[in-house]
C-alpha positions as CSV (number, residue, x, y, z in Angstrom):
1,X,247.4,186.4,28.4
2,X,243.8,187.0,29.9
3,X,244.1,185.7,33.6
4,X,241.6,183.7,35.4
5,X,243.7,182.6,38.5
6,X,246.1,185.8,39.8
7,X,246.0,188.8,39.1
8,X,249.0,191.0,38.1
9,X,248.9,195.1,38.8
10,X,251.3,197.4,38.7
11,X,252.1,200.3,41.3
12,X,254.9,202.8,39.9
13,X,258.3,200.6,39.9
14,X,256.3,197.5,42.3
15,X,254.6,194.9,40.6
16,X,252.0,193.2,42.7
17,X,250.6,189.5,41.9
18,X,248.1,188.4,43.9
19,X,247.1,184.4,43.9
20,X,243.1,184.4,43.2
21,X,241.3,181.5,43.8
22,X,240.0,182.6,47.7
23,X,237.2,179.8,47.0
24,X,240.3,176.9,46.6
25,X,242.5,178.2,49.2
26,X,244.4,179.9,45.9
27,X,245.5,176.1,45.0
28,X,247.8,175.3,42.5
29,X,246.6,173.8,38.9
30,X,248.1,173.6,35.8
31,X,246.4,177.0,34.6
32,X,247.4,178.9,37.7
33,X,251.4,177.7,37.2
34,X,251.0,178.3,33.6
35,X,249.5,182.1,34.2
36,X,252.3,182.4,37.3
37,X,255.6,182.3,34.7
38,X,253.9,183.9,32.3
39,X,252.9,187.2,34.7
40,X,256.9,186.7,35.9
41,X,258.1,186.7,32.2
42,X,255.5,190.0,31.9
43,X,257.3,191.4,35.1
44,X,261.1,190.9,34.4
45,X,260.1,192.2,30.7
46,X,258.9,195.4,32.5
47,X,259.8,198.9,34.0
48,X,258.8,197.2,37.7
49,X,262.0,196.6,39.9
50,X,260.6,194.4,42.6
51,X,257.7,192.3,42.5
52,X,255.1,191.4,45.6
53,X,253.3,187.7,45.8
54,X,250.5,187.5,48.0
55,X,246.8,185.7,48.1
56,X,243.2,186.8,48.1
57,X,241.4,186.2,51.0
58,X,242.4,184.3,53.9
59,X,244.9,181.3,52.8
60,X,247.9,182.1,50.8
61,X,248.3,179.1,49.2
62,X,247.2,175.4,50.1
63,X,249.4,173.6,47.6
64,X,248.0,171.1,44.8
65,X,244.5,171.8,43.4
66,X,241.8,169.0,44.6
67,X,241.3,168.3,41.2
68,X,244.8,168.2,40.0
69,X,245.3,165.7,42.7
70,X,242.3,163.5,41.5
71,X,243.6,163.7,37.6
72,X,247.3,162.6,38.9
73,X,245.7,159.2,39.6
74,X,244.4,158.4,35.9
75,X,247.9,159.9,34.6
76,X,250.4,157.9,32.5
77,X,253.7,157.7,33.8
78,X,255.1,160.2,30.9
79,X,252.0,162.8,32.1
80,X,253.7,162.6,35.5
81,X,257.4,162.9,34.7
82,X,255.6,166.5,33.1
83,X,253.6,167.5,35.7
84,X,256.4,167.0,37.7
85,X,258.5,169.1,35.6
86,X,256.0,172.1,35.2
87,X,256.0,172.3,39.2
88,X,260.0,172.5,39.3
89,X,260.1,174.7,36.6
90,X,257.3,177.1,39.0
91,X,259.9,176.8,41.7
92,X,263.1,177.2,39.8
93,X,261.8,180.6,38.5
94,X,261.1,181.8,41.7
95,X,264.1,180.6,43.3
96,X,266.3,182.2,40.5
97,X,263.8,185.5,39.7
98,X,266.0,188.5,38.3
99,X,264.4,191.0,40.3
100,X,264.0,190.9,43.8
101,X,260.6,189.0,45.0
102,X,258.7,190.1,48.5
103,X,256.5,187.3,49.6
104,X,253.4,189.0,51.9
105,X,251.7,185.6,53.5
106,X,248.4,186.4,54.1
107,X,247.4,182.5,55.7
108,X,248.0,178.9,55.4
109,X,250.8,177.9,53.1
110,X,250.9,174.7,52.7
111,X,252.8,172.0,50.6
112,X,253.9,173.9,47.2
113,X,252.4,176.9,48.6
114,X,255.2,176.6,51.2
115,X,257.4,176.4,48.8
116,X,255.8,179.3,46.6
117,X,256.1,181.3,49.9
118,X,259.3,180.5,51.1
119,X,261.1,180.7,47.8
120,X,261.1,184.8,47.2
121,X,264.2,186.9,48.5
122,X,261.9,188.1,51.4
123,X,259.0,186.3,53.4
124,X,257.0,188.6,55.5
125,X,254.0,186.8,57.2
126,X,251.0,187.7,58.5
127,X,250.8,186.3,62.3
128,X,247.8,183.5,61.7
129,X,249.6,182.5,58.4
130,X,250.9,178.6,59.0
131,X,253.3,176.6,57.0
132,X,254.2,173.4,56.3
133,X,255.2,170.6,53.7
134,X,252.5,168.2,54.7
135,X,253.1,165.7,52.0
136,X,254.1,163.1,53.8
137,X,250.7,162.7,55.1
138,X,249.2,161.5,52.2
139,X,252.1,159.4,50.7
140,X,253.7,161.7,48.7
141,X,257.2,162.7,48.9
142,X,258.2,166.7,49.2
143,X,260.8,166.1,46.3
144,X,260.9,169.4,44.5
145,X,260.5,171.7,47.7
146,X,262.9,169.6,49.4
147,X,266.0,170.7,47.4
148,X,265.4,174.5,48.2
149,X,264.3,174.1,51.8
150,X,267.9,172.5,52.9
151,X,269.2,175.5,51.5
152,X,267.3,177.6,53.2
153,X,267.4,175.9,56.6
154,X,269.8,173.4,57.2
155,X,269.7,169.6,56.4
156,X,268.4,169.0,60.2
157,X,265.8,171.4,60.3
158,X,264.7,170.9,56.8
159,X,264.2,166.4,58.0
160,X,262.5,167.7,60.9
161,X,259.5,169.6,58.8
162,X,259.7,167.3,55.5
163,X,259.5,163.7,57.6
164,X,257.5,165.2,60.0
165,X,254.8,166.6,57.8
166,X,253.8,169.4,60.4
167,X,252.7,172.8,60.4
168,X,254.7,175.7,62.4
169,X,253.5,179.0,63.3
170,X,254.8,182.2,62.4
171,X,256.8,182.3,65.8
172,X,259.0,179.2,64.7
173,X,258.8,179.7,61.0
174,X,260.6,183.1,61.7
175,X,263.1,181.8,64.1
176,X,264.1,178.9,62.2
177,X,264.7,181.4,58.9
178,X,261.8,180.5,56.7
179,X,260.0,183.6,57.7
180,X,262.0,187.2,57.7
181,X,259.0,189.2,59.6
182,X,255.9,189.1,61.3
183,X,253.2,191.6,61.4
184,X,249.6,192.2,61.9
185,X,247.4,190.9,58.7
186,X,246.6,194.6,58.3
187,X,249.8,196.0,58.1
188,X,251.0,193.4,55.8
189,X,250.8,194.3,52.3
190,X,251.8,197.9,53.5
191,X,254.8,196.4,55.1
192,X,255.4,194.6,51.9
193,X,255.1,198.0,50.4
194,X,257.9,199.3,52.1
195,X,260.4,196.9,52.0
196,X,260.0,197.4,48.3
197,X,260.5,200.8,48.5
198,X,263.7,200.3,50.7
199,X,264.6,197.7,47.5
200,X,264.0,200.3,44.7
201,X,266.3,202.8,46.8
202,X,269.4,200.7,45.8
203,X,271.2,200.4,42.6
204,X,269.3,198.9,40.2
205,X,272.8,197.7,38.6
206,X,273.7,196.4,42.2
207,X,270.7,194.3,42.8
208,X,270.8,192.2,40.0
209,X,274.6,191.6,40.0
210,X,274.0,190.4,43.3
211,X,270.7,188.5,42.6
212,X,272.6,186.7,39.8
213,X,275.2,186.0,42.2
214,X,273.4,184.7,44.9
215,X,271.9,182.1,42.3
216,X,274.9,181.5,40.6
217,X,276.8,180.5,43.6
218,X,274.0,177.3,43.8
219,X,272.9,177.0,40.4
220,X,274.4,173.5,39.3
221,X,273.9,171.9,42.3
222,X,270.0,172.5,42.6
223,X,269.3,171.8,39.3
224,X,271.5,168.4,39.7
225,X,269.2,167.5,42.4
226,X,266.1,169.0,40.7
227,X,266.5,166.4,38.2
228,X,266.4,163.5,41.4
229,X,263.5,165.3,42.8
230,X,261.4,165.3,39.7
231,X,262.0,161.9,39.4
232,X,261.2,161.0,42.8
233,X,258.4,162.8,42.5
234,X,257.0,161.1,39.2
235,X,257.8,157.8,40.9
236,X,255.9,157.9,44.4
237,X,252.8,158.5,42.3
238,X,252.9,155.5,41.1
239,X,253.1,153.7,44.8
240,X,250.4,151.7,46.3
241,X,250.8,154.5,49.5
242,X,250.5,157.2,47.0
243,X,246.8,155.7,45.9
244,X,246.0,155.6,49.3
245,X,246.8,158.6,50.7
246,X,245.2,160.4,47.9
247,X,242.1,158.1,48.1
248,X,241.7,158.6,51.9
249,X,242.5,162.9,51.5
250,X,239.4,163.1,49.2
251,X,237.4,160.7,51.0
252,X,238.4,162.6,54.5
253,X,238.8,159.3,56.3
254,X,242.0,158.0,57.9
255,X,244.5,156.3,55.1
256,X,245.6,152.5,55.8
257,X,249.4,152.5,54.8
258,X,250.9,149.2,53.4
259,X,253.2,147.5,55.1
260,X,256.7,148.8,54.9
């Protein structure tokens, strides 16, 4: 596959994919999620042993394309129930990746870029990177993100940022586990560089056992609540809030919730 929205290089036993659309804040569309498993299917097919994800220019990711979000609101229920699907799927791979997966967080991750971000086996961030499932504030519901974050966190911590909609710095991203280091933007990508090197030190044979045990050990459970999240997140789409928020995001203007 010719890619128009990452790009995938290779470095000796490192694979390197960058997310490449600087000019959208490297949003997430349907082409970009469809190029992203097929570049991981290219990389677990291949000689590379651990793989970095990173962004072109200054945002890493900042979730759902603009027009993805205006195409959601002319969608049939059956569209969303897919779309849905297609985003857990992006997330399940990550989560479950054979090879070991070095996030390096070059800015804002927001939404499913938060999730894109905070899914690989390592997160190192850049310090004016910012993160932060903010979909609450536009009437959606963090479903799918949701079910990997309380692993990751704790259910407490994981209610604080999902209800809250807020964005954390690197300071508390770090300390609350989201985030494993912090470094100056410049030295990022190296630092990236040589974790990975640390990585391709080990046993390849002892990686993935442990890889496939660490995923394994969760397996049923997050795709049993996959499956609620996806449907939760086909549903809100279909709420009076969900219209508005969206309306009121592209319009920039303050949204006017119903009543609860």
């Amino acid at each position: 596959m010719e890619y128009q929205t990452i790009r995938l290089a290779t470095e000796g036993q490192l694979a390197v994919l960058t997310l490449n659309r600087p000019d959208r804040r490297n949003s997430l569309s349907p082409a970009m999620i469809a190029e992203l498993l097929d570049a991981l299917a290219s990389i677990e097919g291949g000689d590379s042993r651990v793989a970095i994800l990173t962004g072109e220019g200054l945002a890493f990711c900042a979730g759902m394309d603009l027009d993805a979000l205006r195409a959601i609101a002319n969608q049939s229920p059956e569209e969303n129930l897919e779309d849905s699907r297609r985003t857990a799927g992006l997330f399940r791979r990550l989560w479950s990746f054979p090879k070991p997966l070095i996030a390096a967080v070059n800015g804002a991750a927001v939404a499913g870029g938060c999730g894109i971000a905070t899914l690989c086996d390592f997160t190192i961030a850049a310090r004016e990177a910012m993160f932060g499932y903010t979909e609450v504030r536009i009437g959606f519901v963090p479903a799918l993100v949701s079910v990997f974050l309380q692993l990751q966190v704790g259910e407490k911590v994981a209610r604080d940022l999902l209800l809250s909609g807020r964005l954390i710095d690197t300071v508390e991203a770090q300390k609350i586990g989201l985030v494993t280091r912090v470094v100056h933007r410049e030295q990022l990508l190296e630092t990236a560089r040589e974790v990975a090197r640390q990585i391709v030190a080990n046993s390849p044979a002892a990686l993935a056992a442990t890889k496939r045990l660490l995923v394994e050990a969760n397996a049923a459970e997050v795709d049993r609540k996959l499956d609620l999240a996806i449907a939760a997140n086909a549903g809100m789409r279909k709420t009076k809030d969900f219209r508005e928020g969206l309306s009121s995001f592209l319009e920039r203007r303050k949204p006017e919730w119903s009543k609860p």
